[in-house]
VEXNU-635603 format. One line per 8 residues: for each residue x, y, z of C-alpha. Coordinates in steps of 0.2 Angstrom, whole numbers, plus 5000, padded with zeros to 4 digits. Each point is the difference from the previous one (the first is absolute). Layout:
X/Y/Z; ...;
This chain:
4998/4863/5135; 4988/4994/4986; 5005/4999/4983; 4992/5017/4994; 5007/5009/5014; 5017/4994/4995; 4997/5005/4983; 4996/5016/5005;
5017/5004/5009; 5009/4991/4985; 4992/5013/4987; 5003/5014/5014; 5018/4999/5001; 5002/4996/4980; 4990/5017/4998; 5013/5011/5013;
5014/4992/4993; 4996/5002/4980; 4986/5008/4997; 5002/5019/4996; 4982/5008/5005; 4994/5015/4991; 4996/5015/5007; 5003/4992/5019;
5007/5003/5017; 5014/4991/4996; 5003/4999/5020; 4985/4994/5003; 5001/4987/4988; 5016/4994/5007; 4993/4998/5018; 4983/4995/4999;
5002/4991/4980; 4984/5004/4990; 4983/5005/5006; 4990/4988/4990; 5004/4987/4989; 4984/4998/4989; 4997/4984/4991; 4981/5004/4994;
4989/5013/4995; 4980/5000/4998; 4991/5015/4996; 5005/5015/5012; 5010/4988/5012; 5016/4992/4999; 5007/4986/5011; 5018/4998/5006;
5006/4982/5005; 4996/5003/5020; 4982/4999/4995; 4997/5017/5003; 4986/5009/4989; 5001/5018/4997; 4989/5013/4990; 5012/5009/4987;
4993/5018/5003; 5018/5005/4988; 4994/4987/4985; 5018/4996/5002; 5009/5016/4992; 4984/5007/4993; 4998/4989/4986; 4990/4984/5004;
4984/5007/4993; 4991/4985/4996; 5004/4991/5016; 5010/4987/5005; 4998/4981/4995; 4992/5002/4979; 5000/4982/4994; 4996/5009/4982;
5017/5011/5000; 5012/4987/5005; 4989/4987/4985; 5003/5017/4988; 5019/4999/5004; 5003/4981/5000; 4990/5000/4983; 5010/5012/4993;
5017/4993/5008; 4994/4983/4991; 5002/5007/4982; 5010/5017/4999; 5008/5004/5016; 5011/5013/4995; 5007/5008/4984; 5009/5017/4998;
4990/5015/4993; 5017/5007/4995; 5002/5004/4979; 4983/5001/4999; 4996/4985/5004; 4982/4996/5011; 4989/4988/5008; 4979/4999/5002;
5000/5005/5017; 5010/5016/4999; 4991/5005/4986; 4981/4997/5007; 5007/5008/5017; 5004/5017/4991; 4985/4999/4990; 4990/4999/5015;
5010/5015/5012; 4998/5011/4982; 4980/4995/5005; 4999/5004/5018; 5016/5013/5003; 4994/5018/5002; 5000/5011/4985; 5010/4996/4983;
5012/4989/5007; 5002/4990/4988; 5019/4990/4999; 5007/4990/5016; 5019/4995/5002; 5001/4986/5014; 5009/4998/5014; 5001/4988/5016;
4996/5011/5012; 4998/5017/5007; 5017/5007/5001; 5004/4994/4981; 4986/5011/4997; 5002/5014/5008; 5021/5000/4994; 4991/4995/4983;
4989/5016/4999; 5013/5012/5004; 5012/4991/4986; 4987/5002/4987; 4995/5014/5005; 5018/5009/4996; 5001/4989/4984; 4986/5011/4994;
5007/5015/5003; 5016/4995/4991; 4988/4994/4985; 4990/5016/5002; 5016/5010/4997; 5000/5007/5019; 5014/4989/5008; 5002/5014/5015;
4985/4993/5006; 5003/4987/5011; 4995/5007/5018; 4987/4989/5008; 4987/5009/5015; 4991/4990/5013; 4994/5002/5017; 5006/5002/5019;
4992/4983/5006; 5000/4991/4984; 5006/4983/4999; 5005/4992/4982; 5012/4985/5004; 5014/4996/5004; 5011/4999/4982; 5011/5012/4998;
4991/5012/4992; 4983/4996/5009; 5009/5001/5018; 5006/5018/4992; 4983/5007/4995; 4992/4994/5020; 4997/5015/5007; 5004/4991/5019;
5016/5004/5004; 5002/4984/5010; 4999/4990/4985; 5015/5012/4991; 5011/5001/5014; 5001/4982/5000; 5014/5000/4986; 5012/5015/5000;
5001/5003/4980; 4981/5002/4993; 4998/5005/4981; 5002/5017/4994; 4987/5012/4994; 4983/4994/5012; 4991/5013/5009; 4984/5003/5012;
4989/5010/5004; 4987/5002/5012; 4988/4983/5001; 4985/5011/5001; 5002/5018/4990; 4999/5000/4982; 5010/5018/5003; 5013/4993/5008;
5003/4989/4983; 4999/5015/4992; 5013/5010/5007; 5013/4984/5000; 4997/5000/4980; 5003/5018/4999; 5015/4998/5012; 5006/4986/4989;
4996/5008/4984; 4984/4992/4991; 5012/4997/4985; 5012/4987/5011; 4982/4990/5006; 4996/4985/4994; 4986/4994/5013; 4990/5001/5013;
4994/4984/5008; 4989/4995/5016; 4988/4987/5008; 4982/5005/4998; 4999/4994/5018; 5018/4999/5011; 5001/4983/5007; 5016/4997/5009;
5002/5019/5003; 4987/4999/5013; 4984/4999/4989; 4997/5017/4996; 4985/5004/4988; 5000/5015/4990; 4985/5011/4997; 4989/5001/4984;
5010/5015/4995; 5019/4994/5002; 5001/4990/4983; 4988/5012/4990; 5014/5014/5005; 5015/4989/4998; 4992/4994/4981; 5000/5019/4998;
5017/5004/5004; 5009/4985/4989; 4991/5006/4985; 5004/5019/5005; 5017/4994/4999; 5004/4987/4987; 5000/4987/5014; 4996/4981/4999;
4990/4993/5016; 5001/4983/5004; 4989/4993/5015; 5007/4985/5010; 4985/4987/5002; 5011/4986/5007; 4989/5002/5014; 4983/5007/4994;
4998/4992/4986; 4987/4985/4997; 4986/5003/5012; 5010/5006/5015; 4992/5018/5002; 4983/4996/4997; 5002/5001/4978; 5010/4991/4988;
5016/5014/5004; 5002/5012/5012; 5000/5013/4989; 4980/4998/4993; 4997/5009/5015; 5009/5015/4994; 4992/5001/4981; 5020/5003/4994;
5008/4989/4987; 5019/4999/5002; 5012/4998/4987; 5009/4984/5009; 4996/4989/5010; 5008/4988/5013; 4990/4982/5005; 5005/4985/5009;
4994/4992/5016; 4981/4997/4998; 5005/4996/4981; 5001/4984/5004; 4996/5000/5021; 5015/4994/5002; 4999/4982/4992; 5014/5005/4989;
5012/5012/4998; 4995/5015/4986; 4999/5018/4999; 5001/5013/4987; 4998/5018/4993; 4989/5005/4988; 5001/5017/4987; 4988/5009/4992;
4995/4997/4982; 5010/5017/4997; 5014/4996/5006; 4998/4981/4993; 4999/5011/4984; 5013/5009/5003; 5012/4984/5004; 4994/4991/4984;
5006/5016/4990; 5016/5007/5007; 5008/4983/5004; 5012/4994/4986; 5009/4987/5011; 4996/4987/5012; 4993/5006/5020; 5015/4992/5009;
4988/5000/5017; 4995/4983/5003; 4997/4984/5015; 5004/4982/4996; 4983/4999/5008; 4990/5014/4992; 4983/4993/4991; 5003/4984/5009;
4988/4989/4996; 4993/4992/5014; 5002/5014/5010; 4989/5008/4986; 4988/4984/4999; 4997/5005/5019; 4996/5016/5000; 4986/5000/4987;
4993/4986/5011; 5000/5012/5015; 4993/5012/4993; 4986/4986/4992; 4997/5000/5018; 5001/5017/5008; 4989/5004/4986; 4986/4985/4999;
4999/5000/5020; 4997/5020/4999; 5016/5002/5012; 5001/5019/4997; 4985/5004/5006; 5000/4988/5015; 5018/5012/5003; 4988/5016/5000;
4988/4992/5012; 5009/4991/5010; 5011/5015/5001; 4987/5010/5009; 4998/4987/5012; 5018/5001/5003; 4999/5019/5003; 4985/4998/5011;
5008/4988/5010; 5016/5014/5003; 4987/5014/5002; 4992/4988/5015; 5018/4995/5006; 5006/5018/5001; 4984/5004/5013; 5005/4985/5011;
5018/5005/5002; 5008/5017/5004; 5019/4996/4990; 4990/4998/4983; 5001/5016/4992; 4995/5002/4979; 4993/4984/4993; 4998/4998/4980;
4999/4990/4987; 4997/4999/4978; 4993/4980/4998; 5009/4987/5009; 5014/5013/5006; 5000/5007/5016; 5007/5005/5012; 4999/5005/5020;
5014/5016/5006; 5003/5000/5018; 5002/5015/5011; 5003/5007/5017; 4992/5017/4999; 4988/5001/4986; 4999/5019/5002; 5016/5004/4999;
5006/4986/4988; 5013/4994/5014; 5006/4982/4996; 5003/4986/5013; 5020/4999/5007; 5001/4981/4994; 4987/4997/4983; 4986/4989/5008;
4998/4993/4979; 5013/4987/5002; 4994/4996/5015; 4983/4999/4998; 5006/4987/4983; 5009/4990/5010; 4985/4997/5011; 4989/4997/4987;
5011/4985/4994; 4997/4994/5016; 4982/5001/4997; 4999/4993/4981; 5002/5016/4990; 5015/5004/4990; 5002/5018/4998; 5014/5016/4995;
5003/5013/5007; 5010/5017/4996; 5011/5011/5009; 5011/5010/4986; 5002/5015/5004; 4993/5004/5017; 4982/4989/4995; 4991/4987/5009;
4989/4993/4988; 4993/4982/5001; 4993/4993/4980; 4989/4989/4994; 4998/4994/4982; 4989/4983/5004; 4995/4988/4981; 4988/5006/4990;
4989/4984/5005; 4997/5006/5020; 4984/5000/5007; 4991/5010/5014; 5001/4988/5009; 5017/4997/5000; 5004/5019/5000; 4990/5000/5019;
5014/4986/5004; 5014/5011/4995; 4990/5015/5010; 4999/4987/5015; 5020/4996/5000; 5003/5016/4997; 4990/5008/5015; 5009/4989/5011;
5015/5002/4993; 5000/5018/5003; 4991/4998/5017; 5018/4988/5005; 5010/5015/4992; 4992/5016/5010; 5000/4988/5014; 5018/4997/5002;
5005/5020/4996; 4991/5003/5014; 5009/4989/5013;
């Protein structure tokens, strides 16, 4: 056994004995140990310690949008390590970075939002916006208000809160006490939100929140009209809306958020992921000057919502370097072209293969639904998604897919920085991947 082989085992068994993998098979984990071990990443590939080269058709967790491997991000970070690597932003006080950063999201963010409140993530966010957003109410003299909406096939994390407001019921089933007063209402009807308002009462509602485009739902795209209605129906009510761009935001759909494509300003706002591609941990929710306005006058103590790490300032330091970059090597509208030859390459795939049923995609996210009878919608016994991923790992593609409730959906959210070229490699992989699939139900 060579020396690298034996490190390989050594780091195998140290992973199934202590290393507590998120959102994993735990089964799996213990019997075959982890699927990769990745020690390098370059552009839209990573490496694991075998040798093995893959594409990273998921950028990771839908958040390495400037690729893999930037030499300038980690000489950003280690600069700013070198003379302030942290200080609290609590009583007020701040750093450059975090202050640059919110400048710049007040710049870019769609509408008037104008103030940000960091986070480290996603999840912090999400649980964040909800806390603010009942705050308000309190300050606004309406403390019945504290009802938050989202949607059946939502996803907004996993804190308590966030887990809560996902609209999967996989994801709340997983804990058997969730937080009081969420609701949902139909992922694709702006009626349906009305009628859980007036079921409620519009006067105990604080929000209404939802991905522009659903990513771990299953990818759903909503149509021009949905958020037009829905931005109607909040203001009709007294309701704030708050749009979760963990996922959409910062190129990812083709513009600089996924709601640009809808012409509808929210009143919040929830970032993380792209942020930053994942070079550092950050996240956050940004108001509207109004309700900034409305903070700045109402409060008369101190907001007693806070991270150690919020306005951190490396992670800070990072961020405006990755969107330097997103923004100098025009990233966004690569996402809007490249995204076209994504969806060509699904329309192409879908009349090769009989078990491909709708195909879509909004910039660099995709996805490919499989199904056994296209007329009368009938899905496969056994998802072929999760099959047809485990093939392409096989192959050099990493890929997702998605089963909740009843679908069988396989997504792609490849970096902004992909090529055509390397889009006919995925088509390539995944044409045999699916040809290994259909191959094997059939025996």
């Amino acid at each position: 056994m060579s020396q690298q082989t034996s490190k390989i085992e050594e780091l195998r068994e140290l992973d199934k004995k202590h290393y507590l993998h998120p959102t994993s098979p735990i089964g799996a984990q213990q019997e075959h140990g982890p699927a990769f071990i990745f020690t390098k990443g370059e552009g839209i590939y990573l490496t694991d310690m075998s040798g093995q080269k893959v594409i990273d058709g998921m950028s990771s967790l839908w958040n390495v949008n400037i690729g893999h491997g930037r030499n300038e991000i980690s000489e950003v970070a280690s600069k700013q390590m070198s003379t302030l690597a942290f200080s609290s932003s609590f009583a007020t006080f701040s750093n450059e970075p975090a202050i640059r950063l919110s400048a710049k999201l007040a710049e870019i963010a769609p509408g008037d939002l104008t103030a940000t409140f960091f986070t480290s993530g996603g999840s912090e966010s999400n649980d964040t916006a909800y806390k603010l957003a009942r705050h308000y109410w309190i300050l606004k003299g309406e403390p019945k208000r504290k009802k938050i909406i989202s949607r059946t096939h939502s996803y907004h994390g996993v804190a308590m809160g966030a887990t809560s407001a996902t609209g999967i019921q996989a994801f709340r089933d997983f804990t058997n006490s969730l937080a009081p007063d969420f609701h949902y209402a139909d992922h694709m009807s702006p009626e349906s939100l009305r009628q859980v308002i007036e079921s409620e009462g519009p006067e105990t509602v604080a929000a209404f929140i939802s991905e522009p485009v659903q990513g771990a739902g299953g990818l759903h795209i909503a149509t021009k009209e949905y958020f037009k209605a829905v931005r109607e129906i909040c203001d009709e009510y007294g309701i704030l809306f708050i749009t979760d761009e963990v996922i959409t935001g910062f190129g990812r759909t083709g513009t600089y958020f996924g709601m640009d494509h809808y012409d509808v300003a929210p009143d919040m706002m929830c970032f993380a992921k792209g942020v930053t591609s994942g070079y550092a941990q950050l996240g956050g929710v940004m108001i509207s000057s109004r309700m900034h306005e409305d903070f700045t006058k109402l409060s008369t103590g101190t907001l007693l919502h806070g991270y150690t790490y919020s306005g951190h300032p490396v992670a800070c330091a990072v961020a405006l370097r990755n969107l330097e970059i997103i923004e100098r090597e025009n990233l966004i509208a690569n996402s809007s072209q490249m995204g076209e030859e994504l969806l060509n390459g699904f329309i192409n795939l879908q009349a090769s293969f009989e078990s491909i049923g709708d195909v879509r995609a909004l910039g660099l996210m995709g996805a490919i639904e499989f199904m056994k009878d296209k007329e009368k919608e009938e899905r496969f016994p056994q998802p072929l998604a999760p099959m047809v991923v485990t093939e392409a790992a096989k192959r050099g593609l990493i890929l997702r897919s998605v089963v909740f409730n009843g679908q069988d959906t396989l997504v792609f959210s490849p970096p902004l920085i992909i090529t055509k070229e390397q889009i006919n490699d995925m088509m390539s992989i995944l044409h045999e991947a699916i040809k290994a699939v259909e191959t094997a139900i059939k025996q």
